[in-house]
Residue, then its C-alpha position, 0 to 999 in steps of 0.5 A: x699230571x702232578x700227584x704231589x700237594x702245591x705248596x700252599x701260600x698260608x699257614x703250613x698245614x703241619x707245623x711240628x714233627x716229633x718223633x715219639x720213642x718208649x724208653x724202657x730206662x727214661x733216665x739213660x735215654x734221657x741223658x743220653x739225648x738231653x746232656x749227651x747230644x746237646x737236645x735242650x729239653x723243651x718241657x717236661x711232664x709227670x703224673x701221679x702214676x710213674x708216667x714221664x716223658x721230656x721233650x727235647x727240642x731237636x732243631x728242624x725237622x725233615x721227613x725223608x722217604x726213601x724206598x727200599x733201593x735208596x735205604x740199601x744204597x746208604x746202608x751200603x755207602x754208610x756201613x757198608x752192608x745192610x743194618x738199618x731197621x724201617x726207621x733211622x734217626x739222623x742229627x745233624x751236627x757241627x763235628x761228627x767225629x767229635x759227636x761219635x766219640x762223646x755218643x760212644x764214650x756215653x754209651x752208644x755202640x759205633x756201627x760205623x765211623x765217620x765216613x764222607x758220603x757221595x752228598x759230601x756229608x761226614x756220616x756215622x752210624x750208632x745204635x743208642x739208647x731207646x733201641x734207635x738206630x741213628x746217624x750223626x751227620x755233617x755237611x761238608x758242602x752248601x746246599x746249594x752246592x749239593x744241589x749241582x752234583x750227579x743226582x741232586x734235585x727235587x722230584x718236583x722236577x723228576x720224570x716219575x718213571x725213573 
């Protein structure tokens, strides 16, 4: 018996994931991401009372879930121990070495260079601005390519007791 939700033929019933972080210095976090990373600033909004906030248009978005053995086995491939906190911010990019150093250069901490992944993607780790551990990452293969090494696939397609 299937537990996930079939994929439904009209409007998805989500239609935007944002990710929604305090930043106790708006303006550093906001340069950081905005001028930094390259996120173009989508709309922005005041009040009277000193509230701001900016939203920043990050691409596509994905929810990736991992349990606990997965989350250790990145950590582990990435930085090589444990450094992760519940939640990690990953970007996808066109350079990641040329992205880390300009991160770097702008403020960010280096927890781990840039290192290939066995899913063929170039990974580094940072801790940035707004206390969000993130990765910046590049593919190095297709998707479809991905898909034919060890371990690819779907769930849809997994026996759940494995």
């Amino acid at each position: 018996m299937s537990t996930h939700a079939e994929p439904q033929n009209g409007p998805r019933p989500v239609r935007q994931l944002r990710l929604v972080v305090e930043a106790e210095d708006y303006e550093a976090a906001l340069a950081f991401y905005r001028d930094v990373l390259g996120l173009p600033e989508q709309a922005a909004f005041s009040s009277g009372d000193g509230a701001r906030v900016a939203i920043l248009d990050a691409g596509r978005a994905t929810l990736e879930i991992a349990n606990p053995a997965q989350k250790k086995m990145i950590d582990e491939v990435e930085v090589g121990r444990q450094v992760a906190p519940k939640i990690r911010v990953a970007f996808e990019v066109d350079d990641a070495r040329d992205t880390t150093g300009r991160l770097v250069s702008a403020g960010a901490t280096e927890v781990a260079p840039p290192t290939v992944t066995p899913w063929e993607s170039l990974n580094a780790r940072l801790d940035a601005p707004a206390g969000l551990h993130i990765t910046v990452f590049q593919e190095l293969r297709s998707l479809e390519e991905r898909e034919t090494l060890e371990g690819f696939g779907t769930d849809d397609g997994r026996d759940p007791a494995s």
